[in-house]
KEVOMI-100944 format. One line per field, with one value per residue: x, y, z of N, C-alpha, C in turn; residue in three letters; residue number from 1. Coordinates in steps of 0.001 Angstrom, whole numbers, plus 500000, padded with zeros to 6 digits. Each point is the difference from the previous one (the first is absolute). Example, Ala and Ser with C-alpha at 12.3 -4.5 7.8 and 13.67 -1.06 7.14 Angstrom:
! KEVOMI-100944
n_x <- c(513190,499650)
n_y <- c(494310,501050)
n_z <- c(507800,499280)
ca_x <- c(499110,500820)
ca_y <- c(501190,501190)
ca_z <- c(500000,500060)
c_x <- c(500900,499230)
c_y <- c(501200,501090)
c_z <- c(500000,500730)
res <- c(ALA,SER)
n <- c(1,2)
***
This chain:
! KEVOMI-100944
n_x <- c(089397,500278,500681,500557,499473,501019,500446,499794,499842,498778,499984,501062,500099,500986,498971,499052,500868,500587,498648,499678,501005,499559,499135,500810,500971,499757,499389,500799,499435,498694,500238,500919,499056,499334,501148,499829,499234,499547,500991,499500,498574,499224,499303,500923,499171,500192,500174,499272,499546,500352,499216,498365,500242,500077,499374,498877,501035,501022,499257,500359,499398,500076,500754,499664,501020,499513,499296,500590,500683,499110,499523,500923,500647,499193,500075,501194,500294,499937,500740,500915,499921,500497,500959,500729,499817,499895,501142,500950,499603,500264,500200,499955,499223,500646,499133,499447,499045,499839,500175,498768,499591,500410,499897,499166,499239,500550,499630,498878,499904,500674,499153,499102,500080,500338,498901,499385,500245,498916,498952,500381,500953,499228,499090,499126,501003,498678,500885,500225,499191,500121,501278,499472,499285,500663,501390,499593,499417,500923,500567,498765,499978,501309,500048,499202,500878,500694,499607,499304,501385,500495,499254,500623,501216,499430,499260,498575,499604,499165,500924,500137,500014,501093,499134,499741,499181,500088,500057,499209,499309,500401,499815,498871,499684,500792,498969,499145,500315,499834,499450,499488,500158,499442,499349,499708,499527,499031,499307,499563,500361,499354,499999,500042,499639,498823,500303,501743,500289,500449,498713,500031,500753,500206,498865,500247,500644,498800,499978,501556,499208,499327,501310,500059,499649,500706,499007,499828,500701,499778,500239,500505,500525,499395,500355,501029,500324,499506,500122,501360,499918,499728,501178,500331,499220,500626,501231,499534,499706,500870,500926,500532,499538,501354,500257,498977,501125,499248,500628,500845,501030,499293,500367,499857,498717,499693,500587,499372,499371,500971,500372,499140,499128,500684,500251,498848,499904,500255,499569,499786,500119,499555,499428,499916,499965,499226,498893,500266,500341,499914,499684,500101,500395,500353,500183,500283,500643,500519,500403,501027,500782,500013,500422,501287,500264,499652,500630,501245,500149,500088,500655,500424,500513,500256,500480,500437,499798,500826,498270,499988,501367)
n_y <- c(879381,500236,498893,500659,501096,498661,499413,498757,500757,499765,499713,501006,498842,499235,500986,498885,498976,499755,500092,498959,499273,499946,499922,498785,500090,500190,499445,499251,500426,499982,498629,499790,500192,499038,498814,499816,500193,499083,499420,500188,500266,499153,499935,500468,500877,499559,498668,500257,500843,499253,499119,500837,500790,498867,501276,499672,499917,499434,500238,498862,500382,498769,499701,501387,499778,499821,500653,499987,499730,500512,501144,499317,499541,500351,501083,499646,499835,500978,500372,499809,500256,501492,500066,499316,500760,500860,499404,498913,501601,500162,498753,500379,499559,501094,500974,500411,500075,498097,499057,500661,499773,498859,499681,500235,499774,498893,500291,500517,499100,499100,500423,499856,498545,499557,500777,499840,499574,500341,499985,498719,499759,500611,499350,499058,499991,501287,499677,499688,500329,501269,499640,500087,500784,500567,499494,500688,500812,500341,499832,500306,500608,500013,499734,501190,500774,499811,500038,500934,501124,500515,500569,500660,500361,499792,500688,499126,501079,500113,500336,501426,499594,500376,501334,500224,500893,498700,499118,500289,500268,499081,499946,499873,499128,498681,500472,500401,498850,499703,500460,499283,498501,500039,500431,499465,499107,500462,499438,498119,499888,500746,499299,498290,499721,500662,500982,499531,500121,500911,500656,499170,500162,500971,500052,499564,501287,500637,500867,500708,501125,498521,499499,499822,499390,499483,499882,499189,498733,500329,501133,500409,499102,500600,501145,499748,498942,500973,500953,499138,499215,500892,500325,498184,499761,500782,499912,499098,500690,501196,498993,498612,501671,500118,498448,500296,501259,500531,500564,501030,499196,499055,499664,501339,500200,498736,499999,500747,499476,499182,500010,501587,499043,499510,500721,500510,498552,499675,500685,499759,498559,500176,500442,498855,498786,500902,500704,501675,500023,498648,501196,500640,498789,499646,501654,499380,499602,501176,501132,499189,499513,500633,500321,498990,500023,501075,499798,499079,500718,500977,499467,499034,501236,500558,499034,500186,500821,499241,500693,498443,500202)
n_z <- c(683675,498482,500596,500779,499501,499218,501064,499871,501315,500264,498871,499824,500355,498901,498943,500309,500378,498588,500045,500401,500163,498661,500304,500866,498765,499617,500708,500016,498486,499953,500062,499612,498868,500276,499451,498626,499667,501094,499426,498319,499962,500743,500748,500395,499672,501495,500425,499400,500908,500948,499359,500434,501409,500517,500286,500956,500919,499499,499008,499331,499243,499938,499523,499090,500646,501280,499402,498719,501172,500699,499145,499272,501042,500834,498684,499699,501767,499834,498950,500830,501311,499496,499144,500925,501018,499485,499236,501046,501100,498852,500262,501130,500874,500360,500527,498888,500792,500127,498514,499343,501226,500545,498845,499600,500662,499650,498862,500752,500574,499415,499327,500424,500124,498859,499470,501243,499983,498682,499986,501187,499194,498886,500697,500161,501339,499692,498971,500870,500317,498659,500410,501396,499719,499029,500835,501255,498932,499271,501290,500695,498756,499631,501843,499535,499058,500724,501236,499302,499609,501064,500270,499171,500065,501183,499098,500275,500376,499017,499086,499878,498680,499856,499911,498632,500303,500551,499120,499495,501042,499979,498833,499781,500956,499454,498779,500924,500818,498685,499604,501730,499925,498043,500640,500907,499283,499012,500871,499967,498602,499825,500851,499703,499069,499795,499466,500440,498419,500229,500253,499082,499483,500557,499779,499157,500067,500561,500766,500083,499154,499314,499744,498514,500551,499142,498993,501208,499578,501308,500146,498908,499789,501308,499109,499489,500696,500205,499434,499351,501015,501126,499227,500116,501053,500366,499077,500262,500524,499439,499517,500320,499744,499976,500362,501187,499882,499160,501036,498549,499261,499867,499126,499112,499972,499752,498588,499463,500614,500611,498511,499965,500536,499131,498651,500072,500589,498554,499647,501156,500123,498485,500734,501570,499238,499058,500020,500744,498486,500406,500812,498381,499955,501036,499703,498835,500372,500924,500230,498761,501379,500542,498683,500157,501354,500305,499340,500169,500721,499202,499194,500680,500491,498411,499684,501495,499647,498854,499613,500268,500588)
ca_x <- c(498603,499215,500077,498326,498686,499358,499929,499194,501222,499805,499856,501137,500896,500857,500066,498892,501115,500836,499227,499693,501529,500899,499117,500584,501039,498996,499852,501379,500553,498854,500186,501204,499665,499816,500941,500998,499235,500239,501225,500485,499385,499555,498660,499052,500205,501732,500703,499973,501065,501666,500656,500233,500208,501069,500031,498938,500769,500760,499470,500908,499758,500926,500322,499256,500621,499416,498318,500163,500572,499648,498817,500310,499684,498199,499141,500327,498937,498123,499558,500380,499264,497837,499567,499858,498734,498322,499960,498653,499226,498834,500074,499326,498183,499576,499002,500857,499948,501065,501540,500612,499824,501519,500627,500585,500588,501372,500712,499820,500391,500901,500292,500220,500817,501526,500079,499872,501795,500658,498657,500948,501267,500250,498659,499844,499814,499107,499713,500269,498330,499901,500729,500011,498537,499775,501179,498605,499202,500059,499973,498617,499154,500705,499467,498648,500148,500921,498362,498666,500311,500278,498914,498733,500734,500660,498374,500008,499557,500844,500977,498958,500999,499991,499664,501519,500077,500372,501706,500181,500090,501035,501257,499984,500390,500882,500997,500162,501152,501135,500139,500796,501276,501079,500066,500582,501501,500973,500563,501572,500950,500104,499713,501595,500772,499580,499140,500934,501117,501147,500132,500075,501649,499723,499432,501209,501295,500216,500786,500202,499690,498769,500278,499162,500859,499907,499281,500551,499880,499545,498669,498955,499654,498593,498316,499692,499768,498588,499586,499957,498488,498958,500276,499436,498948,498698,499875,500020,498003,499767,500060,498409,499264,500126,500083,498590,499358,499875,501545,500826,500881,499907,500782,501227,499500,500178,501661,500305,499267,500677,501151,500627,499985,500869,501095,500137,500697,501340,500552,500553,501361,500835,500065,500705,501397,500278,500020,498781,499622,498826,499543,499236,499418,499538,499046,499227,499528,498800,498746,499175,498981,498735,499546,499066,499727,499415,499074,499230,499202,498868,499323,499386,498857,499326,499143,498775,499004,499377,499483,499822,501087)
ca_y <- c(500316,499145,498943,499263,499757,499120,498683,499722,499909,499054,498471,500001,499630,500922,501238,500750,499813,501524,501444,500417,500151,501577,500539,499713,500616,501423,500470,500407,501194,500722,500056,500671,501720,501081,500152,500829,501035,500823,499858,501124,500982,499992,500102,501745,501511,500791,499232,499921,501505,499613,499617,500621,501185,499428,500405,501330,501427,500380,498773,500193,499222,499202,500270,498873,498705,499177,500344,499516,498552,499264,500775,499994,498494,499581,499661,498629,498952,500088,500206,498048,499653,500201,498862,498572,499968,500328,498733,499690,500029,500039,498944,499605,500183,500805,500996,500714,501720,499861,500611,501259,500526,499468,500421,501697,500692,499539,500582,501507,500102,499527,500974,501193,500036,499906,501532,500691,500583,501553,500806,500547,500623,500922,501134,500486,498855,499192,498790,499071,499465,499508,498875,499219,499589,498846,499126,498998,499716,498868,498608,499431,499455,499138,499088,498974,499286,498671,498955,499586,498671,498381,499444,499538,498685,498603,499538,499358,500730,499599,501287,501090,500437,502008,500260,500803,501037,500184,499847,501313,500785,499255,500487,501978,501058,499522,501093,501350,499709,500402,501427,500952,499686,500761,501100,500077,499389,501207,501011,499921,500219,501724,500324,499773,500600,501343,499948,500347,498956,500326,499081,498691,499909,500018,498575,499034,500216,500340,501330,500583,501397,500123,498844,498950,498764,499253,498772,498423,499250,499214,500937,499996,498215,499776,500575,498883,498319,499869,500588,499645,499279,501103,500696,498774,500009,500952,500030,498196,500579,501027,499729,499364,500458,501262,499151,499934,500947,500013,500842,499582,499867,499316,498760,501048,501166,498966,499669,501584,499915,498498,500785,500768,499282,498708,500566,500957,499723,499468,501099,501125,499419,500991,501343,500009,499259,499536,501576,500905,500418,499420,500562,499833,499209,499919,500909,499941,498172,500215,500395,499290,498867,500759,500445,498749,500003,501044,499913,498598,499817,500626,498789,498673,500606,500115,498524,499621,501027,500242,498843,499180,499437)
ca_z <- c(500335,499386,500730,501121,499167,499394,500613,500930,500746,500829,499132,499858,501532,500011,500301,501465,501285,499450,500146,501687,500492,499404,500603,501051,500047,499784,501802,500671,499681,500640,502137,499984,499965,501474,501350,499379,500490,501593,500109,499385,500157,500915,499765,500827,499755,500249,499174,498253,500043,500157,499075,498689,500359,500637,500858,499816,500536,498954,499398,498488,499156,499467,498153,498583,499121,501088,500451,498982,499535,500771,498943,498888,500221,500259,499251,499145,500609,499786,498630,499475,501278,499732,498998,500456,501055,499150,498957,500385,500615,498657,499766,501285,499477,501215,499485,499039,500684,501377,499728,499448,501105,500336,499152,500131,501571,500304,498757,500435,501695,499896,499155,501038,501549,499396,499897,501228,500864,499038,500966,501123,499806,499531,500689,501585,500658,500468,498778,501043,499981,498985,499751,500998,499405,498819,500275,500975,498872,499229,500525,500610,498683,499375,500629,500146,498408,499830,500578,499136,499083,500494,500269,498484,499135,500813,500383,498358,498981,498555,499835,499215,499350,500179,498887,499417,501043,501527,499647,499556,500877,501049,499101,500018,501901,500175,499088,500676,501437,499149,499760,500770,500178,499135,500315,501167,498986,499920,501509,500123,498971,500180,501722,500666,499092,499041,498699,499067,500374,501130,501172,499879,500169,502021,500823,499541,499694,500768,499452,501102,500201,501238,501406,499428,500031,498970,500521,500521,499202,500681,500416,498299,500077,500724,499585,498886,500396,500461,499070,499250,500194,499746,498524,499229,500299,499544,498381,500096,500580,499581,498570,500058,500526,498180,498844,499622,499590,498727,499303,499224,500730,501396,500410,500481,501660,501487,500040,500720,501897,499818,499792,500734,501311,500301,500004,501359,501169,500251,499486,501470,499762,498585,499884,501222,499647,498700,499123,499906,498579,500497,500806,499068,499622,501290,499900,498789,500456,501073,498864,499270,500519,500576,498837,499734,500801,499837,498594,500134,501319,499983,499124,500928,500699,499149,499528,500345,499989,498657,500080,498831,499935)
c_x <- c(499040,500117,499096,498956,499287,500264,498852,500907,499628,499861,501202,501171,501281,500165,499356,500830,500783,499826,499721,501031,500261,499131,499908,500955,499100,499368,501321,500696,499336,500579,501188,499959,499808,501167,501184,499223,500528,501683,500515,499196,499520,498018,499599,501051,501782,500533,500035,500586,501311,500625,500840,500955,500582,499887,498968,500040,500575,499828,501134,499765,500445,500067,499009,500640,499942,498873,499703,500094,498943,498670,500282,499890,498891,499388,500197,499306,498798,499306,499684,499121,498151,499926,499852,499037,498780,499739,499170,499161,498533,499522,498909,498239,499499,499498,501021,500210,501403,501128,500478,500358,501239,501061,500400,500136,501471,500828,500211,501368,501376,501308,500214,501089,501388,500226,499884,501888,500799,499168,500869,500713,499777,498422,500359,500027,498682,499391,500756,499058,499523,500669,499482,498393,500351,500417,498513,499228,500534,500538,499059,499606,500426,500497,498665,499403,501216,499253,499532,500543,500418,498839,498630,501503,499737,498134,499683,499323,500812,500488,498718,501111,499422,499437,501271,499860,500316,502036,500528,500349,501357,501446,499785,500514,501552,501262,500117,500776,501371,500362,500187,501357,501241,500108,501148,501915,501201,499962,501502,500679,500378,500233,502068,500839,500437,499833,501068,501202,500890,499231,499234,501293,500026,499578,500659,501179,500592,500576,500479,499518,498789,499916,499154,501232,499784,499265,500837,499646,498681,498612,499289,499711,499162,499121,500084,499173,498277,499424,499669,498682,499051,499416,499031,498947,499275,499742,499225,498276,499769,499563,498466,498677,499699,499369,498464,499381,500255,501423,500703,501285,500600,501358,501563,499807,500629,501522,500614,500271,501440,501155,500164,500114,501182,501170,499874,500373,501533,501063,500648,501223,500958,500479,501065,501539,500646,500269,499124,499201,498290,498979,499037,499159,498741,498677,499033,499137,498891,498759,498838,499214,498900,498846,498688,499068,498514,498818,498934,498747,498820,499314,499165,498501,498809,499296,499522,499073,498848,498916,499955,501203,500475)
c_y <- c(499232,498554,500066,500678,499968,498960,499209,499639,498660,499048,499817,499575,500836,501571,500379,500369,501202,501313,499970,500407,501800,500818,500469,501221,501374,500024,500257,501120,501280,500390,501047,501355,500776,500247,500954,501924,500462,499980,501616,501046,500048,500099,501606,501273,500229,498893,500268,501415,499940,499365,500913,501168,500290,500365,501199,501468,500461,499330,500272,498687,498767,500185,499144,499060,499161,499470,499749,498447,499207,499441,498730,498228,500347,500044,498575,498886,500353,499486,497825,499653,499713,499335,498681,499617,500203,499344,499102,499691,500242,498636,499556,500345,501058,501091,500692,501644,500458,499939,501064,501105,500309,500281,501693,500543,499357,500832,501810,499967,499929,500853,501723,500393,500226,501356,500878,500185,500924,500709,500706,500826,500964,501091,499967,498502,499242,498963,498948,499304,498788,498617,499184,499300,499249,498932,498935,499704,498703,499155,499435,499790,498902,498892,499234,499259,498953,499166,499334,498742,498425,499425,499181,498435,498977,500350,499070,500883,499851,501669,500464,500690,501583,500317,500948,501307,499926,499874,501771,500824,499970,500442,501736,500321,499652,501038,501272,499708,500253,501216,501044,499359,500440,502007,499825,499655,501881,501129,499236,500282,501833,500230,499756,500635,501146,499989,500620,498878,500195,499447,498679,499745,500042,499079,498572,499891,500934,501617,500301,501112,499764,499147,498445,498475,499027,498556,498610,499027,499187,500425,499919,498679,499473,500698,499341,499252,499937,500468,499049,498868,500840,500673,499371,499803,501272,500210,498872,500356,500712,500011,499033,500252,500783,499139,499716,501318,500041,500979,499426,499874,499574,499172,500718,500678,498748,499839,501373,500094,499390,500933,501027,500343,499555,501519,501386,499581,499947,501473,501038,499021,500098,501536,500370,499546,499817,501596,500419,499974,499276,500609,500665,498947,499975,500333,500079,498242,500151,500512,499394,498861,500631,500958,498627,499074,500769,499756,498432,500248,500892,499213,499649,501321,500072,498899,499076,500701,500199,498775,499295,499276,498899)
c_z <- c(499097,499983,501188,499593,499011,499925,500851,501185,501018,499640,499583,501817,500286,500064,501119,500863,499996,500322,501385,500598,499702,500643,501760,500116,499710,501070,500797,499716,500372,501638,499783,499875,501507,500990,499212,500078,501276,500280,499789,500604,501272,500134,500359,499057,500099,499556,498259,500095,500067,498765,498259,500303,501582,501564,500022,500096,498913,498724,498939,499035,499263,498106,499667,499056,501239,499566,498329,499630,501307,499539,498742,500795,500637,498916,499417,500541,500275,498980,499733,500796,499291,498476,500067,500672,499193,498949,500709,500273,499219,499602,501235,499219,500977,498819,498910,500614,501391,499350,499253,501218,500426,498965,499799,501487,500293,498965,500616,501007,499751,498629,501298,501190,498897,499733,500811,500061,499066,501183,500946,499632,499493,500010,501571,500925,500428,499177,500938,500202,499026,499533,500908,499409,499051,499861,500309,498877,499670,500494,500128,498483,499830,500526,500202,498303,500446,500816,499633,498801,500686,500798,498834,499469,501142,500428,498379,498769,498760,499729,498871,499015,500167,498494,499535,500481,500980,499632,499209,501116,500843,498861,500473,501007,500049,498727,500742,500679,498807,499777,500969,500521,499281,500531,501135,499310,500132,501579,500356,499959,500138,501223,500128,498445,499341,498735,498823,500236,500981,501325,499994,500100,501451,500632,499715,500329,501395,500116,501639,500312,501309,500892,499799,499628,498663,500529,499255,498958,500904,500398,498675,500030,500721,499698,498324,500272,500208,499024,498585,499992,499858,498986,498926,500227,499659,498648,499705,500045,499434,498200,500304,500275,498443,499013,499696,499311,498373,499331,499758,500934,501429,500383,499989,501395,500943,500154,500629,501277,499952,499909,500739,501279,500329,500072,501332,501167,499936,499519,500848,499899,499306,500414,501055,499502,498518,499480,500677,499274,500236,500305,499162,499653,501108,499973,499086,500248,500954,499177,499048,500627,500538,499322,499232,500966,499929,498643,500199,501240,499674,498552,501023,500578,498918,499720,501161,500753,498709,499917,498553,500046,500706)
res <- c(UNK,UNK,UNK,UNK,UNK,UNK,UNK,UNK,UNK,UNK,UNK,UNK,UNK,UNK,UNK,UNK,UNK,UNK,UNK,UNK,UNK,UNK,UNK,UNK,UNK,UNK,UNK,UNK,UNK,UNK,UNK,UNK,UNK,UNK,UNK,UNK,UNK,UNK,UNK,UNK,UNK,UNK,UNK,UNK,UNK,UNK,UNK,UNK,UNK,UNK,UNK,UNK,UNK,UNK,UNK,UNK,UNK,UNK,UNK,UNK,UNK,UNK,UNK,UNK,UNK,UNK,UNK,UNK,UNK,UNK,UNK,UNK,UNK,UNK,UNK,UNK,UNK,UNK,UNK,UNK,UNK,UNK,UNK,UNK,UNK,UNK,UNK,UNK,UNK,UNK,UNK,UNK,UNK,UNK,UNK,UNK,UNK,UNK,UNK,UNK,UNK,UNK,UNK,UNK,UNK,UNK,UNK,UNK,UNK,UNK,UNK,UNK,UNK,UNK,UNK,UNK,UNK,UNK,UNK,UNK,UNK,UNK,UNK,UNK,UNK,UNK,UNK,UNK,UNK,UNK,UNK,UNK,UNK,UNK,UNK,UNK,UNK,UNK,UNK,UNK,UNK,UNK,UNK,UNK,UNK,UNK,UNK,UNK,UNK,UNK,UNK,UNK,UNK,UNK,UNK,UNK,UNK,UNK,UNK,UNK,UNK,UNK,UNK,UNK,UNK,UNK,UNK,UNK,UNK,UNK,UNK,UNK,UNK,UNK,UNK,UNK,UNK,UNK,UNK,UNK,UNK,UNK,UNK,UNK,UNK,UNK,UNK,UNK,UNK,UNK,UNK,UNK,UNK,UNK,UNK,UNK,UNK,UNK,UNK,UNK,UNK,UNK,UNK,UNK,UNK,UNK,UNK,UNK,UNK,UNK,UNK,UNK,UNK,UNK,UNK,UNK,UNK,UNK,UNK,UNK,UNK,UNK,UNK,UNK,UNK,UNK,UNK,UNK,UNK,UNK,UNK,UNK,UNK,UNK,UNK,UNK,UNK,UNK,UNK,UNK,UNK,UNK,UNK,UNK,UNK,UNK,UNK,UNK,UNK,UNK,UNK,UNK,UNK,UNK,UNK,UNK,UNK,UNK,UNK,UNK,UNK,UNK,UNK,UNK,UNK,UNK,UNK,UNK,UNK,UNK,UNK,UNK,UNK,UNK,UNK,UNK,UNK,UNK,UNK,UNK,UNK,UNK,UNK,UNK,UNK,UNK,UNK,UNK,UNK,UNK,UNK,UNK,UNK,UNK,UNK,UNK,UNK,UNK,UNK,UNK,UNK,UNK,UNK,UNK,UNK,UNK,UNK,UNK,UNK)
n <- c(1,2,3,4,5,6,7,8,9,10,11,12,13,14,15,16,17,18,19,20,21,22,23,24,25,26,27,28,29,30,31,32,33,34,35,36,37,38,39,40,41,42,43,44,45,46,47,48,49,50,51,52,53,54,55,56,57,58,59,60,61,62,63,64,65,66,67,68,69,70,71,72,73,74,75,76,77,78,79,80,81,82,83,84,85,86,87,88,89,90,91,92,93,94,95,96,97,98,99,100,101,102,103,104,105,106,107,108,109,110,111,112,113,114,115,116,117,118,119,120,121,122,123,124,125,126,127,128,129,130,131,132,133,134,135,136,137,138,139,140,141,142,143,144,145,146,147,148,149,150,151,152,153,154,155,156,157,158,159,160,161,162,163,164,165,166,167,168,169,170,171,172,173,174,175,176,177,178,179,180,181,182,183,184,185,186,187,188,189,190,191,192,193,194,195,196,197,198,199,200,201,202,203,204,205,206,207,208,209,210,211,212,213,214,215,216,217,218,219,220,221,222,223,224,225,226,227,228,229,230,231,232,233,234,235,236,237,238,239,240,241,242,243,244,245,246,247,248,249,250,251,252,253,254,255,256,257,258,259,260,261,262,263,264,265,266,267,268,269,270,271,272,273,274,275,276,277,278,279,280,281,282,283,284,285,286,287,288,289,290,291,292,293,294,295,296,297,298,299,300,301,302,303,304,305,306,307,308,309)
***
């Protein structure tokens, strides 16, 4: 983020091109929302009913370890989506009222629609609504902030460096997408696992009492494989973000991110083919990442919020 704004991007060829293109791809990804949306959910009331509850007559609820993990990847591409996009889209010369505008109504909407599906599940279906509105929210914002931006890089207007409130703001809305993503972290995790070693052991290892099958060298190795990028990247934003804030211990908080990142994916593998005994570790690895996790993010909320910094 702090690369494109403080770059001169249009006097710069190589990055101009760079950014338009990535930008291209950030419309294709935009387009996609809508077809991945109507695939899964659909646009009307009974479709998003069926999904969650399957059948109106007889409704039954799908698991919060469904509805956890579906909760736990939208926030992650939201959270990247609206930091890339509003980076920047802060850089364009359009009204400061129009992008604080856009800016938080994409941050409301989009933050809403990921939390609307606790709403469903656990108040009342008529938060159906509620998801279907905000999903539309923040598409239409955050389509008409990716526009605008490609409409201001391929016009000759010269770029309006962003004032440090406006970059402030964009850490702040982007540390809250943290702090409900590290929340959602532990529905995962409590939802398929629980909250004792034994049944961490289970889910791994599998148990016959509940008809639970030992998990696959093959099945754990595809929720590795993605993760471990994912994992990097997000420690990779998360630290470079710490590193502008004035706290101690930074360069342990960033190695922190990395390592127990690194060791919580791989640790269902220790525990599946090496030792139960793991399954402690597991648990304590989880924890402390999200402990740190948690702490770093409400840093980032504190300091840029703090004026003078």
């Amino acid at each position: 983020m702090r690369f494109f704004v403080s770059a001169n991007i249009k006097e710069n060829k190589p990055l101009y091109y760079t950014v338009l293109f990535f930008l291209l791809f950030l419309l294709l990804y935009w387009l996609a929302s809508w077809v991945f949306f109507y695939t899964k959910y659909g646009f009307t009331y009974s479709s998003v009913f069926k999904y969650f509850f399957t059948d109106e007559e007889f409704p039954e609820a799908i698991s919060l370890s469904q509805v956890s993990e579906d909760l736990h990847v939208s926030l992650f591409l939201k959270a990247f989506f609206f930091l890339v996009l509003f980076s920047l889209f802060l850089l364009s010369n359009f009204s400061e009222r129009l992008k604080l505008s856009l800016t938080i109504l994409s941050f409301f909407f989009g933050l809403l629609e990921s939390l609307s599906d606790l709403f469903i599940l656990y108040l009342s279906p008529i938060f159906i609504y509620l998801k279907l509105l905000s999903f539309f929210g923040f598409q239409v914002f955050t389509g008409i902030a990716l526009i605008l931006t490609l409409i201001f890089l391929l016009s000759k207007e010269n770029e309006r460096p962003p004032g440090k409130s406006q970059i402030k703001l964009i850490i702040f809305l982007f540390s809250l997408f943290l702090v409900a993503f590290v929340l959602t972290n532990f529905l995962v995790f409590f939802s398929k696992m629980g909250i004792s070693l034994d049944s961490i052991k289970d889910y791994y290892l599998g148990n016959p009492e509940t008809f639970s099958k030992p998990k696959t060298f093959e099945g754990m190795f595809k929720v590795i494989y993605p993760h471990l990028l994912s994992m990097a990247v997000f420690s990779i934003v998360v630290a470079h973000f710490l590193f502008f804030t004035p706290a101690k211990g930074k360069v342990f908080l960033s190695a922190s991110l990395f390592i127990l990142s690194f060791l919580d994916n791989i640790l269902g593998l220790l525990i599946r083919f090496v030792h139960p005994s793991f399954a402690l570790i597991k648990l304590l690895t989880f924890l402390l990442l999200q402990a740190i996790l948690l702490y770093v993010s409400f840093l980032l909320v504190f300091y840029s919020r703090k004026k003078g910094t």
